[in-house]
N, C-alpha and C positions, 0 to 999 in steps of 0.2 A: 363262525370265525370269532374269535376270541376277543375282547378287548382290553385293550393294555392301560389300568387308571392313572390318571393325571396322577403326578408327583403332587404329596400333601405333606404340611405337617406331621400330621398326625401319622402318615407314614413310616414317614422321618423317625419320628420319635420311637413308634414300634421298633423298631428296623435296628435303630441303636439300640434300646434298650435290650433288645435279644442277643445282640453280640457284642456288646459290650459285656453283659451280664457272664456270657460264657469265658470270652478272651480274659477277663478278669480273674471269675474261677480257676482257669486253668493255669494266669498266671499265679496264685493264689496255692495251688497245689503243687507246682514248680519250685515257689521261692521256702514252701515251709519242707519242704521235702530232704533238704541236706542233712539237719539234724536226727530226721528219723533214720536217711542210708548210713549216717556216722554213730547210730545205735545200734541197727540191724544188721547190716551188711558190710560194714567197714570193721576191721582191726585196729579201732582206737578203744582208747581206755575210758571211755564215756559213758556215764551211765542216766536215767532217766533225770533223774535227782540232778545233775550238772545240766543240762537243758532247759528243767523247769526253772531252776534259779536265775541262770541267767535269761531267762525269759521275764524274769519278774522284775531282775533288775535293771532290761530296757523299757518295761511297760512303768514302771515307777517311775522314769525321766520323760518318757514321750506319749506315756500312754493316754493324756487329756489331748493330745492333739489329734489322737482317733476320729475324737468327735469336735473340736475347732476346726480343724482345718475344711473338711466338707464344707461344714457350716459358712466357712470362710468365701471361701472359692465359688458354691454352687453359683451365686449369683453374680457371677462375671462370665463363669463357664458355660455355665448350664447341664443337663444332664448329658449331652453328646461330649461335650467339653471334659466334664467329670470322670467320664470312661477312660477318655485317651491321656489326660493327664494322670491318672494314678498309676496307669499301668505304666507309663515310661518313664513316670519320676523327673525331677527338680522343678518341680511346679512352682513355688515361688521366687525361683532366680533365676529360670526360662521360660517354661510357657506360661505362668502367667500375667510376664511384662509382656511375652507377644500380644497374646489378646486382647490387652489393654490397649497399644497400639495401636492391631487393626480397626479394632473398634470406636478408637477415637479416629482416625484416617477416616474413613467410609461414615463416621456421624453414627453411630449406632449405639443406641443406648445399652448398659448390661441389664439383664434381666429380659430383654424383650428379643421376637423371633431372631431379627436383622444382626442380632448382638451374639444370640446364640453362633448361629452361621459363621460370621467373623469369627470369633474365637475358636470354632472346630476346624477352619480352613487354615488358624493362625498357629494352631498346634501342631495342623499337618506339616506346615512350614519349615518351625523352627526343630522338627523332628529331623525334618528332611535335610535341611543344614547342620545340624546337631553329628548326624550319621554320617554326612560328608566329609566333617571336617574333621572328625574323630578318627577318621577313614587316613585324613591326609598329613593332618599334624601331629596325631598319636601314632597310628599305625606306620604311615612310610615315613614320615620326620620327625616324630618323636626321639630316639636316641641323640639324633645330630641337633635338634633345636635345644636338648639340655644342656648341651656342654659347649652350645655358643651365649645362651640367653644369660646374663651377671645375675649373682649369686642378690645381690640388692634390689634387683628389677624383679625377682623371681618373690623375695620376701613382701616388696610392695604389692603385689599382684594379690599374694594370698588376704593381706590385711585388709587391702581397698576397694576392692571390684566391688565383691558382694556387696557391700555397705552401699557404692557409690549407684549398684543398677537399681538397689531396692527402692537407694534415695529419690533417684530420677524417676523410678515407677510410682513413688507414693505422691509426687508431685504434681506426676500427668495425673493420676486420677483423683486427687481433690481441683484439678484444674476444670476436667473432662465431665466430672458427676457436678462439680457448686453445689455441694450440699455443705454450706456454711457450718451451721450448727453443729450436723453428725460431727465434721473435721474438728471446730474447736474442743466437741467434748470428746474425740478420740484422742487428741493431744493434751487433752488435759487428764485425760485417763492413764494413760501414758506416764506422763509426768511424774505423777503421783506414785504410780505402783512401783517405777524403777528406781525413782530418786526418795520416797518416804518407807514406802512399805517393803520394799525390800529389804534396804537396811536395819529397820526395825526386825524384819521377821524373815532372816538369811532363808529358811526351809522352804520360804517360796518360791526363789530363786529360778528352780526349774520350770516351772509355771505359771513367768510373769507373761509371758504372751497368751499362754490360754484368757489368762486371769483378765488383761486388758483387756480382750476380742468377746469376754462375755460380761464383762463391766459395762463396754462400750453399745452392746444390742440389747442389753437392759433398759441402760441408762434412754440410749435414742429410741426405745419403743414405748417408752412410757410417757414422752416430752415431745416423741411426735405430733403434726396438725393434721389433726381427725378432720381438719374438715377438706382435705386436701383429696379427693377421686382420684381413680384409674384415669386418666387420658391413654389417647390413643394414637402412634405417627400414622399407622395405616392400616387398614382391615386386617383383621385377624395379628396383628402386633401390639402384646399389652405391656406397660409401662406403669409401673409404681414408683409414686414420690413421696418418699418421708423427706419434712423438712424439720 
């Protein structure tokens, strides 16, 4: 007779990382695939040379965020987290204010087991409501809720949401982490790139968020307290404190 192992970590982790790996690929092979059937098998007037270009000329505006944004994110997500948010996308103006969230609700630090969990349950979540409600207010009332909703209500919407969820997100979590220091020198990093160096040097423009986000893990890894350890909330859940 067989035995069935106790749920682990370390399972866990396998287990994602396998299908995570695959469901990415294939979303991966999916999403680059239009421009080859609009080369190969389509009757449009498109040739190789038109795809690379404008390939180069999205990777020239967003191509640093390739490697920010992981960078950004792993350690609120984690790698379970990391799967499910790239493959579904709006990770910084849905899932990852959810898991910020659940994470502060339930006490769970990011970076550790308890934190991870939240955030891959909080992803499922806002998936699940995402699909819902896309389902009820685009799909069956979309038409009729455009040409009830004011033309002003509809312009405030586009200018303010974003701004005001991000606000609210970047608040809970210098609330959530107190991590004094990191906060004042990300806003003072901050500061500086938007309001000095940008004006100075307009070509950076498109990469003043990368430019902050690696200014600011320079800056805090090098004026961290070395003399600060791993603490632990509970077996096998590890917690790292840069102050």
């Amino acid at each position: 007779m067989s035995v069935i192992p106790s749920p682990s970590h370390e399972a866990f982790e396998a287990t994602t990382t396998k299908w995570g790996s695959i469901t990415l690929f294939a979303g991966f092979l999916i999403a680059t695939s239009v421009p080859f059937y609009l080369l190969v098998v389509a009757d449009a007037d498109i040739g190789f040379g038109d795809i690379l270009t404008a390939f180069l000329a999205v990777f020239a505006v967003y191509g640093v965020f390739y490697v920010v944004e992981p960078l950004t994110y792993f350690p609120i997500l984690g790698p379970a987290g990391m799967y499910q948010a790239f493959m579904i996308g709006n990770v910084a103006n849905k899932l990852l204010p959810s898991a910020i969230v659940a994470q502060d609700t339930i006490g769970a630090k990011p970076g550790t087991r308890k934190g991870e969990y939240a955030a891959t349950m909080a992803i499922c979540g806002a998936a699940m409501i995402h699909v819902i409600s896309m389902v009820l207010f685009v799909g069956v009332l979309g038409t009729w809720l455009v040409t009830v909703i004011p033309e002003n209500i509809t312009l405030i919407a586009q200018l303010y949401i974003l701004p005001a969820i991000l606000g609210g997100v970047t608040v809970q979590l210098i609330v959530s982490l107190r991590q004094v220091k990191s906060t004042i020198i990300a806003l003072a990093v901050a500061a500086l790139v938007i309001l000095v160096l940008i004006p100075v040097v307009p070509v950076l423009a498109p990469g003043d968020v990368a430019i902050v986000v690696i200014v600011t893990i320079v800056i805090t890894w090098f004026t961290r307290n070395r003399a600060v350890t791993d603490t632990r909330d509970d077996p096998g859940e590890d917690t790292v404190g840069i102050n």
